[in-house]
PyMOL Python script that loads the backbone (N, CA, C, O; Angstrom):
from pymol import cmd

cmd.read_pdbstr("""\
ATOM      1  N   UNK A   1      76.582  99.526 -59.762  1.00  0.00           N
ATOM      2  CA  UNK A   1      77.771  99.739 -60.579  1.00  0.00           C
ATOM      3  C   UNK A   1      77.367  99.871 -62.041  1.00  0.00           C
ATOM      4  O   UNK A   1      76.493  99.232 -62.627  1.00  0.00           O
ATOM      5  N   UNK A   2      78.213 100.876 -62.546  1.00  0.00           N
ATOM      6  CA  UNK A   2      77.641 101.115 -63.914  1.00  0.00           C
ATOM      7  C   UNK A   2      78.011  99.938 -64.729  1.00  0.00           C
ATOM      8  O   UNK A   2      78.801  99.140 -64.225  1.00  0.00           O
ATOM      9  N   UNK A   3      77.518  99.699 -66.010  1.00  0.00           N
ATOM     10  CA  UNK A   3      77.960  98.647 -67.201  1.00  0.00           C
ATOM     11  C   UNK A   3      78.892  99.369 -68.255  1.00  0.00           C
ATOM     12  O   UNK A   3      78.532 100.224 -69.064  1.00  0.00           O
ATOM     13  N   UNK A   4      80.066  98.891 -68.094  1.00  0.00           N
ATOM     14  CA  UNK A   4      80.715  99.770 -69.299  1.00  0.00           C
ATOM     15  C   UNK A   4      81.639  98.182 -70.180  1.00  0.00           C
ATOM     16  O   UNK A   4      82.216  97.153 -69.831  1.00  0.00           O
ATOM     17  N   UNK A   5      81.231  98.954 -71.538  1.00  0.00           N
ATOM     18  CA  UNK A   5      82.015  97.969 -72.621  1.00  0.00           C
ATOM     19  C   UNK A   5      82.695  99.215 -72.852  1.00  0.00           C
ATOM     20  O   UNK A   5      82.270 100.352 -72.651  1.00  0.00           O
ATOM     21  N   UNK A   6      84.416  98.646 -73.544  1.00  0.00           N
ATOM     22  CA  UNK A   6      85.127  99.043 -74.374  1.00  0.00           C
ATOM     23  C   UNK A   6      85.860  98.300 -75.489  1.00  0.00           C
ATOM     24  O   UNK A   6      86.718  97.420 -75.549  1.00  0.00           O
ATOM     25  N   UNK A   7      84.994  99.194 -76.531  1.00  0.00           N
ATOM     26  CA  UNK A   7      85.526  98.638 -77.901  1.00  0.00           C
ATOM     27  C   UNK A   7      86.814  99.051 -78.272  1.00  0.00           C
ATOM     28  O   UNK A   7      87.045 100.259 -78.326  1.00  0.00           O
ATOM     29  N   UNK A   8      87.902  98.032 -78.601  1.00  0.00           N
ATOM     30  CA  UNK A   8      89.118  98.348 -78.638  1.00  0.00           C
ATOM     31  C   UNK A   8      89.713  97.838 -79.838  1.00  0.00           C
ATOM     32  O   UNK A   8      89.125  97.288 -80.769  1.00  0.00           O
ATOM     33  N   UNK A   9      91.256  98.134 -79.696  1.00  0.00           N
ATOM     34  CA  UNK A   9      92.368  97.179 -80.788  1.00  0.00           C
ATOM     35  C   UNK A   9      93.560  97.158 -80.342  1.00  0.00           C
ATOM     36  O   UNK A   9      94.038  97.919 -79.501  1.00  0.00           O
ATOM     37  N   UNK A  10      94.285  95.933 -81.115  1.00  0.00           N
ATOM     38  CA  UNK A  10      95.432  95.852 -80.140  1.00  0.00           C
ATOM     39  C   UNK A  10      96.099  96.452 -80.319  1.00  0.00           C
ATOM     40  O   UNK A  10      97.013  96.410 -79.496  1.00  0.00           O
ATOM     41  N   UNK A  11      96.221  97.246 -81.197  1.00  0.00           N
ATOM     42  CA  UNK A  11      97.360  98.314 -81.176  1.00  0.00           C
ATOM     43  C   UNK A  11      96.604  99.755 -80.698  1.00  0.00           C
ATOM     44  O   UNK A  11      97.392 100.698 -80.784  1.00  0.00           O
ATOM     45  N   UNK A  12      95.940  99.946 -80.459  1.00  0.00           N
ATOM     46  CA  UNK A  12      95.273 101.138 -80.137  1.00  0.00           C
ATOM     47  C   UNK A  12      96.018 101.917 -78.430  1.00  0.00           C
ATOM     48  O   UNK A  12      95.426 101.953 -77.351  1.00  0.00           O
ATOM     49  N   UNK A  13      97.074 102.311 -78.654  1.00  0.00           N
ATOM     50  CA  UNK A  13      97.221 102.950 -77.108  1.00  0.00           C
ATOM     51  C   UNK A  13      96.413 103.906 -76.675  1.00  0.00           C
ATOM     52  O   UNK A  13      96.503 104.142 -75.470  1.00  0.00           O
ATOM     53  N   UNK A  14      95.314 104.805 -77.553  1.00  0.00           N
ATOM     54  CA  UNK A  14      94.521 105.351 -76.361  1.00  0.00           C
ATOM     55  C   UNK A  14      93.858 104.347 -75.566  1.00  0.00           C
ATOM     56  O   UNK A  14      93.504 104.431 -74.390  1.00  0.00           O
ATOM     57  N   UNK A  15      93.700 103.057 -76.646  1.00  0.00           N
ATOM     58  CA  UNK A  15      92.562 102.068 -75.913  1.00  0.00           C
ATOM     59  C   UNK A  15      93.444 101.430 -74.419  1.00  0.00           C
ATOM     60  O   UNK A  15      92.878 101.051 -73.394  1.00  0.00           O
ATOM     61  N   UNK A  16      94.730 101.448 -74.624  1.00  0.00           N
ATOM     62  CA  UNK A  16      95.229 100.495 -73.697  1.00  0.00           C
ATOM     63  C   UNK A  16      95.350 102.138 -72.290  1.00  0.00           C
ATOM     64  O   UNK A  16      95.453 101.926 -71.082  1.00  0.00           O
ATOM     65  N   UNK A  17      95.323 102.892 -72.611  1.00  0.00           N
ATOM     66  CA  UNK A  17      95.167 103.793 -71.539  1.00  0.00           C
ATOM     67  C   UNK A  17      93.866 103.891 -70.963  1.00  0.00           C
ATOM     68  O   UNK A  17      93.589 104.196 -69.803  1.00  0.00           O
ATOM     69  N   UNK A  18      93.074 103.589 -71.931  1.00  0.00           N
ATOM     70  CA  UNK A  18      91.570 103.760 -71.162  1.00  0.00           C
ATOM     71  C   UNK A  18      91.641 102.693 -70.389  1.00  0.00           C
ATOM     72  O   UNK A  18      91.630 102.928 -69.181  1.00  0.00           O
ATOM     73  N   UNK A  19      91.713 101.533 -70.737  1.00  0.00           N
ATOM     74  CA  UNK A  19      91.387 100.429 -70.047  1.00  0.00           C
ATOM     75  C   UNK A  19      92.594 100.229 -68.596  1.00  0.00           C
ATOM     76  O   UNK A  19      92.245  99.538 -67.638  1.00  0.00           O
ATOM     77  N   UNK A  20      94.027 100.941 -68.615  1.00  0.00           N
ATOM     78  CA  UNK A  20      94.542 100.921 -67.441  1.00  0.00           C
ATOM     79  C   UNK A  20      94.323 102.148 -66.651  1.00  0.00           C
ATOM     80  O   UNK A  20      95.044 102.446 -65.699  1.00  0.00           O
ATOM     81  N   UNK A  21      93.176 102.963 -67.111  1.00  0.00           N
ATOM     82  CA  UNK A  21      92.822 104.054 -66.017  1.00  0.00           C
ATOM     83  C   UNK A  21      91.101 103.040 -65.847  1.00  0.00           C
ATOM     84  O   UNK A  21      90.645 103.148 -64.709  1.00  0.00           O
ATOM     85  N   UNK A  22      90.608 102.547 -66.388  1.00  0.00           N
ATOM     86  CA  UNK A  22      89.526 101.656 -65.751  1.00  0.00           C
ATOM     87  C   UNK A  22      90.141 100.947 -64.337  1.00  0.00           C
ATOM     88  O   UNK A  22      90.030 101.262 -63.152  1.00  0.00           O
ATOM     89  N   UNK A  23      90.839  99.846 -65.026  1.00  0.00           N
ATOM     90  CA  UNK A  23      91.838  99.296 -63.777  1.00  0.00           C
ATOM     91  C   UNK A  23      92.245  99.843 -62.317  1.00  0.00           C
ATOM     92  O   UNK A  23      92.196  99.467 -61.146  1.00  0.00           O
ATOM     93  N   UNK A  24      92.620 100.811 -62.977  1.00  0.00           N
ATOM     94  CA  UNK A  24      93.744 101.587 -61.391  1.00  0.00           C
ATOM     95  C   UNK A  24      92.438 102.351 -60.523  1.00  0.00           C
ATOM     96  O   UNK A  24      92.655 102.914 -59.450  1.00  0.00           O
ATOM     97  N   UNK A  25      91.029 102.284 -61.158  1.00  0.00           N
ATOM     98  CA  UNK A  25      90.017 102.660 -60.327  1.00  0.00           C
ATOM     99  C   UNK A  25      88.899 101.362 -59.757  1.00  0.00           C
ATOM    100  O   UNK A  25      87.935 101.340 -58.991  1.00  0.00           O
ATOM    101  N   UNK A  26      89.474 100.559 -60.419  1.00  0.00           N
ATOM    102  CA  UNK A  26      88.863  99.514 -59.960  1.00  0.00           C
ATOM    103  C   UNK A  26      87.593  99.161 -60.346  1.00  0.00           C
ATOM    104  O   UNK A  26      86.739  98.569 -59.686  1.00  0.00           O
ATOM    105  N   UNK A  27      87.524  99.712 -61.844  1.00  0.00           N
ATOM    106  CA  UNK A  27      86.326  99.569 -62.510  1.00  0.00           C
ATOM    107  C   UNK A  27      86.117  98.658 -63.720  1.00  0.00           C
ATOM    108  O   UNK A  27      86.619  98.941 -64.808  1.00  0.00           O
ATOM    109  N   UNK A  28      85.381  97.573 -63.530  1.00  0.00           N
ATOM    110  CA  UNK A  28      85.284  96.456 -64.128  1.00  0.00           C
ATOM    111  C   UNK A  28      84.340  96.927 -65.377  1.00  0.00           C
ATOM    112  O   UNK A  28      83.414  97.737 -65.417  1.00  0.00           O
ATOM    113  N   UNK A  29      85.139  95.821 -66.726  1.00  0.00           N
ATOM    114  CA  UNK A  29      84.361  96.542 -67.884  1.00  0.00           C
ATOM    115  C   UNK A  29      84.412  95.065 -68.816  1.00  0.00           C
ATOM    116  O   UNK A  29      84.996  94.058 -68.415  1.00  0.00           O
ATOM    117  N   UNK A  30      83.802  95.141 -69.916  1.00  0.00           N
ATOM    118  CA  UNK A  30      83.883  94.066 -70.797  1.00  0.00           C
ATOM    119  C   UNK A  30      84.851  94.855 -72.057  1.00  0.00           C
ATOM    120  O   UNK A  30      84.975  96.073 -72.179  1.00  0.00           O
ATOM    121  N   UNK A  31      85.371  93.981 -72.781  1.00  0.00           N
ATOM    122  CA  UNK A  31      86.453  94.555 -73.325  1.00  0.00           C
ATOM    123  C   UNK A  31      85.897  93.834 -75.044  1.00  0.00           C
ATOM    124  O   UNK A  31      85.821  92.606 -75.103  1.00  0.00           O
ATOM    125  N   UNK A  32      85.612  94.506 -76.084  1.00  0.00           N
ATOM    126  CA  UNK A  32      84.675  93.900 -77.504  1.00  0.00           C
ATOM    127  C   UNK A  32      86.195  94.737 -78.825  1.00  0.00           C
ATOM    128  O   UNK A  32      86.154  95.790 -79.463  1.00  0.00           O
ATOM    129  N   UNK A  33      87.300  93.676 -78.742  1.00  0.00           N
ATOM    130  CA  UNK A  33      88.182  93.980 -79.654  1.00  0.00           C
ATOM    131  C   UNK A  33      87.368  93.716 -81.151  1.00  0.00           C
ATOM    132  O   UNK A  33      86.776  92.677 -81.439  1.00  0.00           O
ATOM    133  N   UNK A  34      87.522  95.162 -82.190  1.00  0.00           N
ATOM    134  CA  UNK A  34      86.945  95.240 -83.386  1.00  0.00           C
ATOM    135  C   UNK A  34      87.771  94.341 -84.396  1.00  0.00           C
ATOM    136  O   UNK A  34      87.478  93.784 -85.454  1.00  0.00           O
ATOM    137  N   UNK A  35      88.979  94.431 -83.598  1.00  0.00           N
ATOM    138  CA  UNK A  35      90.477  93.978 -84.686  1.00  0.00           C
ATOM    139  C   UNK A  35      89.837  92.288 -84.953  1.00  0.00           C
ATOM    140  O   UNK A  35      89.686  91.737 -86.044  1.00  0.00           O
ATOM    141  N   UNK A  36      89.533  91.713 -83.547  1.00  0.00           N
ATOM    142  CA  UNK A  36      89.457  90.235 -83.973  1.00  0.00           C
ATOM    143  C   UNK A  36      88.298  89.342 -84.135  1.00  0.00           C
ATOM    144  O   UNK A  36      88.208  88.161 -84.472  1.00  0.00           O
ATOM    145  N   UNK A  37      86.928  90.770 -83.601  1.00  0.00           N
ATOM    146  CA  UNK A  37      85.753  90.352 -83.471  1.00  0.00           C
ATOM    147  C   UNK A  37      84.836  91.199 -84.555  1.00  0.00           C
ATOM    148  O   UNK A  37      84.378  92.340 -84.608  1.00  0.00           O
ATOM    149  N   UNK A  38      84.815  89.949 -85.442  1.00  0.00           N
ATOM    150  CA  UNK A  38      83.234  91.168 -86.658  1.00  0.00           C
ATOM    151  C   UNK A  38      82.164  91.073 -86.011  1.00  0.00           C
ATOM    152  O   UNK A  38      81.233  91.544 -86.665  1.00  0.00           O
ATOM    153  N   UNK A  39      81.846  90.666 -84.987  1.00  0.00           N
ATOM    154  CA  UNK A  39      80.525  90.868 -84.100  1.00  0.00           C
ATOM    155  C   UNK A  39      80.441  92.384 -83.632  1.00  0.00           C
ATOM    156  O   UNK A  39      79.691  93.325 -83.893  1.00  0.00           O
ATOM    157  N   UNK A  40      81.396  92.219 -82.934  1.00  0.00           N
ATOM    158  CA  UNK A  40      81.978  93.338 -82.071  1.00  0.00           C
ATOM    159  C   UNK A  40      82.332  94.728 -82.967  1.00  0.00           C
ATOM    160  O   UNK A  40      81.741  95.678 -82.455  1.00  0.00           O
ATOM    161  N   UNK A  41      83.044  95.093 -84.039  1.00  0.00           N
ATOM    162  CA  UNK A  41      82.818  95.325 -85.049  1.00  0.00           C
ATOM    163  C   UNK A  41      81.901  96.333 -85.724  1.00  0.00           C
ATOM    164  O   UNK A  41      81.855  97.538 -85.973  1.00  0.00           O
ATOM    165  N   UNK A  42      81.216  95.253 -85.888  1.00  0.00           N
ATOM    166  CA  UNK A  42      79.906  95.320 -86.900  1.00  0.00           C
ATOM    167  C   UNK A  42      78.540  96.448 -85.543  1.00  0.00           C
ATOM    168  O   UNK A  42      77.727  97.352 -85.735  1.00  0.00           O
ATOM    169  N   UNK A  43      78.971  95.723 -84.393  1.00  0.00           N
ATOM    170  CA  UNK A  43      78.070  96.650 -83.090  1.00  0.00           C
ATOM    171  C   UNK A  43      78.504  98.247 -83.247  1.00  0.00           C
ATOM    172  O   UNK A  43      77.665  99.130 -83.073  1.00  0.00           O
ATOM    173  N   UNK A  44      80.056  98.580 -83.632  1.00  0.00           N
ATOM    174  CA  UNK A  44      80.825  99.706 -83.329  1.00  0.00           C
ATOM    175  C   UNK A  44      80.280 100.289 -84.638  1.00  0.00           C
ATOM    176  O   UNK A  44      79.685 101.349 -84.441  1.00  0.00           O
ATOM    177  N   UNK A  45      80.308  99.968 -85.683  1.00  0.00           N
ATOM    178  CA  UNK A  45      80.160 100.910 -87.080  1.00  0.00           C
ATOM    179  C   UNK A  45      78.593 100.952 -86.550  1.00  0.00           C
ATOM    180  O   UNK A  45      78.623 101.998 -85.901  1.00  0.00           O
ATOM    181  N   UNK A  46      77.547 100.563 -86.459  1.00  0.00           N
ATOM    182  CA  UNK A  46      76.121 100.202 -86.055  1.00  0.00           C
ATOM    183  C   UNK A  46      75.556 102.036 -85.241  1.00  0.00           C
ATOM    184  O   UNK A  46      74.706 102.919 -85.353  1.00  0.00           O
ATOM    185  N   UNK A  47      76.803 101.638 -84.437  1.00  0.00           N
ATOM    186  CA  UNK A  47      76.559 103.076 -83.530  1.00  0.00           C
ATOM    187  C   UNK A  47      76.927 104.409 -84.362  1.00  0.00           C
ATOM    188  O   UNK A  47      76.375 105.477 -84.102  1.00  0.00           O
ATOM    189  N   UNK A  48      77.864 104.284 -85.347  1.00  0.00           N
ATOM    190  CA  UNK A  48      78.348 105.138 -86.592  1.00  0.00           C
ATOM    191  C   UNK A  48      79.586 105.644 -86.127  1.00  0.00           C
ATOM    192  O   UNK A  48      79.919 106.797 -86.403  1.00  0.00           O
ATOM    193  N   UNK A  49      80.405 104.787 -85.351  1.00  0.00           N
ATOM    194  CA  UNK A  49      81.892 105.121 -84.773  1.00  0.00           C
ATOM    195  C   UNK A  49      82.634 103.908 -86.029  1.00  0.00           C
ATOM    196  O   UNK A  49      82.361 102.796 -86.482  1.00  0.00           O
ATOM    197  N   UNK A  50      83.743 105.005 -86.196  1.00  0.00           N
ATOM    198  CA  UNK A  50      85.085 103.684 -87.162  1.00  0.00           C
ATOM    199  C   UNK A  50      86.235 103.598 -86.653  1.00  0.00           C
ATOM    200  O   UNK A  50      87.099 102.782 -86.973  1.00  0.00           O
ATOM    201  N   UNK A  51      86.347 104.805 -85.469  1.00  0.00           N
ATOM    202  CA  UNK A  51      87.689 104.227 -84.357  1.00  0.00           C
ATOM    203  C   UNK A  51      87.057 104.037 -82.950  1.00  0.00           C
ATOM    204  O   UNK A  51      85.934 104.097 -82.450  1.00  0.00           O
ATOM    205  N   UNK A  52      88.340 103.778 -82.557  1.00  0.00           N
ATOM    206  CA  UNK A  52      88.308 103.601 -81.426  1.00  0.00           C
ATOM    207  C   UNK A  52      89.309 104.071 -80.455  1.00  0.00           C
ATOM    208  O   UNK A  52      90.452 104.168 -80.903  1.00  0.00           O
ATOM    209  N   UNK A  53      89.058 104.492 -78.790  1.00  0.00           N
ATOM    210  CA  UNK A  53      88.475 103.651 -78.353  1.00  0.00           C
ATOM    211  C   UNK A  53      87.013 104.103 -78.161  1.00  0.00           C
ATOM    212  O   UNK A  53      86.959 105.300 -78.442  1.00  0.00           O
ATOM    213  N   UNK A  54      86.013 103.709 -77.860  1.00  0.00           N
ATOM    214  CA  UNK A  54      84.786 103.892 -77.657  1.00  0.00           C
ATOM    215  C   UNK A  54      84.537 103.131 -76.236  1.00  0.00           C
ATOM    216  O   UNK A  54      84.766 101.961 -75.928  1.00  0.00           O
ATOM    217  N   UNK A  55      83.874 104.428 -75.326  1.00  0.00           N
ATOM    218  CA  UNK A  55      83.534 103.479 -74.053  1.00  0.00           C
ATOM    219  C   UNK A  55      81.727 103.768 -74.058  1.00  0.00           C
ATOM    220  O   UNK A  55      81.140 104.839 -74.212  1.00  0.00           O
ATOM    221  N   UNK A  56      81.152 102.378 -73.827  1.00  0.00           N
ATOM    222  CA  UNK A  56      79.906 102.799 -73.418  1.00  0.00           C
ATOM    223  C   UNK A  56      79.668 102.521 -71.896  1.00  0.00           C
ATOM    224  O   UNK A  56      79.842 101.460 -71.296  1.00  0.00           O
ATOM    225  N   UNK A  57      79.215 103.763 -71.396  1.00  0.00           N
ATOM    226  CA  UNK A  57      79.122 103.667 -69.682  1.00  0.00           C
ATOM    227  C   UNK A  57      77.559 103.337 -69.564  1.00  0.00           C
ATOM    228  O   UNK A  57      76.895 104.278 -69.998  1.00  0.00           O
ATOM    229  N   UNK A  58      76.975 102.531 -69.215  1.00  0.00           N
ATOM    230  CA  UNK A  58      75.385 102.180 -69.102  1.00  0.00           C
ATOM    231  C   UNK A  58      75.049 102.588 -71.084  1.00  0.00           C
ATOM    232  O   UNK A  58      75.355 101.891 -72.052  1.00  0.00           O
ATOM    233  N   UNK A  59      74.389 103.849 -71.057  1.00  0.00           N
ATOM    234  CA  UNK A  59      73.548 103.947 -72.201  1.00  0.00           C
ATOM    235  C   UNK A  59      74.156 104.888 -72.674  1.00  0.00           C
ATOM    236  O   UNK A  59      73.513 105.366 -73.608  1.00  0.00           O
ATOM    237  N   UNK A  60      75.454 105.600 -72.422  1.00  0.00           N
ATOM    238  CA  UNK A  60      76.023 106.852 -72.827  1.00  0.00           C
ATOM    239  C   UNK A  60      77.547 106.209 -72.984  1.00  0.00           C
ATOM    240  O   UNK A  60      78.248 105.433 -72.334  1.00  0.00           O
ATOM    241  N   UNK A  61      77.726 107.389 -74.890  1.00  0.00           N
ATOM    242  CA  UNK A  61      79.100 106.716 -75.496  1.00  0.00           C
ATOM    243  C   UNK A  61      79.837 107.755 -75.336  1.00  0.00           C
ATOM    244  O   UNK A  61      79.389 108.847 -75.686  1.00  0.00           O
ATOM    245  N   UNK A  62      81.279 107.635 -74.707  1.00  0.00           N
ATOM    246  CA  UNK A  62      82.231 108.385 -74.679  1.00  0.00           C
ATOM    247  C   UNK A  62      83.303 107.849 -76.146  1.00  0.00           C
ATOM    248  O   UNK A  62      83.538 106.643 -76.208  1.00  0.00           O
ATOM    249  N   UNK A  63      83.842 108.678 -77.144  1.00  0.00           N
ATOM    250  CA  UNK A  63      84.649 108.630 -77.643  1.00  0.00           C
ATOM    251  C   UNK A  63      85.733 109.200 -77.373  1.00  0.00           C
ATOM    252  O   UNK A  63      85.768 110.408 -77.142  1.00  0.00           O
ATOM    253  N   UNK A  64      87.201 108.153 -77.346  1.00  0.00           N
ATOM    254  CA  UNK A  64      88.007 108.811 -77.230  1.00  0.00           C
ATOM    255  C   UNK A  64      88.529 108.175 -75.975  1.00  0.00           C
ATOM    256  O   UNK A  64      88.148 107.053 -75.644  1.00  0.00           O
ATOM    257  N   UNK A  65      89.175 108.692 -75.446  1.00  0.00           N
ATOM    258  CA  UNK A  65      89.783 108.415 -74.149  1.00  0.00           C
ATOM    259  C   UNK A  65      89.626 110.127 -73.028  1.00  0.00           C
ATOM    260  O   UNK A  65      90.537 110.776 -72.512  1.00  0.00           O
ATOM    261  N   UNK A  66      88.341 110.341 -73.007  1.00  0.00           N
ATOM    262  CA  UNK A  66      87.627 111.258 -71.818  1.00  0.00           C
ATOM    263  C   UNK A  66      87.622 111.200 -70.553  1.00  0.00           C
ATOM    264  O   UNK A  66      86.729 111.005 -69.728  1.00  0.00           O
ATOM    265  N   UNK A  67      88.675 111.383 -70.486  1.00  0.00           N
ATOM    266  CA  UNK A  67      88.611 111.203 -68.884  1.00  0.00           C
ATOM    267  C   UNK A  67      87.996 111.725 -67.746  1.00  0.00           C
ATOM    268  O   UNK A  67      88.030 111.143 -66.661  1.00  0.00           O
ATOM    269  N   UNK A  68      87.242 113.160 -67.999  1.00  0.00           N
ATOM    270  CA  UNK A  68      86.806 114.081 -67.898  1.00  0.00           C
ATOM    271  C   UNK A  68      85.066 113.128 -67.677  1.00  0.00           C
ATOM    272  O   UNK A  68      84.202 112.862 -66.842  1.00  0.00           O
ATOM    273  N   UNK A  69      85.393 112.968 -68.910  1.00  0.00           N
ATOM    274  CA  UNK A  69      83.774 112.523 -69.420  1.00  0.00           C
ATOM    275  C   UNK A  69      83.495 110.755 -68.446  1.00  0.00           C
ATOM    276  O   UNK A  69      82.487 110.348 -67.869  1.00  0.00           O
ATOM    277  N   UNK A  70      84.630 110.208 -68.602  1.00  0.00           N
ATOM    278  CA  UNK A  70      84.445 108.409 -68.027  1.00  0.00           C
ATOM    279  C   UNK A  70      83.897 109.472 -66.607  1.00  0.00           C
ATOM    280  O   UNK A  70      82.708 109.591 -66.312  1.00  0.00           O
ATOM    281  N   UNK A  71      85.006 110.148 -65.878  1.00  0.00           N
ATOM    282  CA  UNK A  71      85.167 110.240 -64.217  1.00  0.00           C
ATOM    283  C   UNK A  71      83.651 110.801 -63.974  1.00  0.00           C
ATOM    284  O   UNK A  71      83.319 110.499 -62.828  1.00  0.00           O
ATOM    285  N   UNK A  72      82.647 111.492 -64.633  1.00  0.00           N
ATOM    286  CA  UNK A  72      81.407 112.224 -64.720  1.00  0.00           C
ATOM    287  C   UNK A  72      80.802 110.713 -64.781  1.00  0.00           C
ATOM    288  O   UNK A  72      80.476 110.230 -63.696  1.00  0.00           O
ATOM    289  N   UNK A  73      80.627 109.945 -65.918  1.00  0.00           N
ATOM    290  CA  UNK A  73      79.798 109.145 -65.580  1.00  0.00           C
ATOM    291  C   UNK A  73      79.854 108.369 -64.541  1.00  0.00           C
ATOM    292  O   UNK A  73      78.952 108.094 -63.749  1.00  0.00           O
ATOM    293  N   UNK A  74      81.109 107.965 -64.565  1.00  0.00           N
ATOM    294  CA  UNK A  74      81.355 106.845 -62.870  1.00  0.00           C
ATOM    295  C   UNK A  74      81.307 107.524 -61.629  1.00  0.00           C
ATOM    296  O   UNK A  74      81.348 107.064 -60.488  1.00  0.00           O
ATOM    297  N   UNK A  75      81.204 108.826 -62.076  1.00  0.00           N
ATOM    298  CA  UNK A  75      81.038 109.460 -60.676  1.00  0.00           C
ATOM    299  C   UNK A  75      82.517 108.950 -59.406  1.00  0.00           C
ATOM    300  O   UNK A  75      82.566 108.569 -58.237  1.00  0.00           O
ATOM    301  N   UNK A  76      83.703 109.296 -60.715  1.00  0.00           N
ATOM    302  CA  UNK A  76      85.401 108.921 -60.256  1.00  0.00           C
ATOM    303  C   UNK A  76      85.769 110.390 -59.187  1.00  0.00           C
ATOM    304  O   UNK A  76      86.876 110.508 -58.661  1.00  0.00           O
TER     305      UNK A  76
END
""", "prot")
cmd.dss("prot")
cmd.show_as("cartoon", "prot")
cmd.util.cbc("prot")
cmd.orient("prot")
């Protein structure tokens, strides 16, 4: 199974769509909110992203909410 983080915010509805099309496939992810975490944050600007959502699937970053792009890596 792949490793996917998504860097999010709470107001972010692409983010809350990414993460309920993760869900409805049954694909487990770690979830690194920028809004409440400067760890988390500080990882996202690092990569040279300032929104979000940002998914990293193993070693490859999808920006955006790609659905196209998530279903290719997970092989959905």
């Amino acid at each position: 199974m792949a490793k996917v983080i998504v860097y999010s915010t709470n107001t972010c509805p692409h983010c809350v769509a990414a993460k309920d099309y993760l869900k409805l496939n049954n694909v487990e992810y770690e979830e690194k909110n920028v809004q409440t975490d400067m760890e988390a944050r500080k990882e996202l600007m690092a990569k040279g992203h300032m929104g979000v959502p940002v998914l990293v699937i193993d070693d490859e970053e999808v920006v955006g909410f790609d659905k196209a792009r998530i279903d290719q890596l997970l092989g959905l």
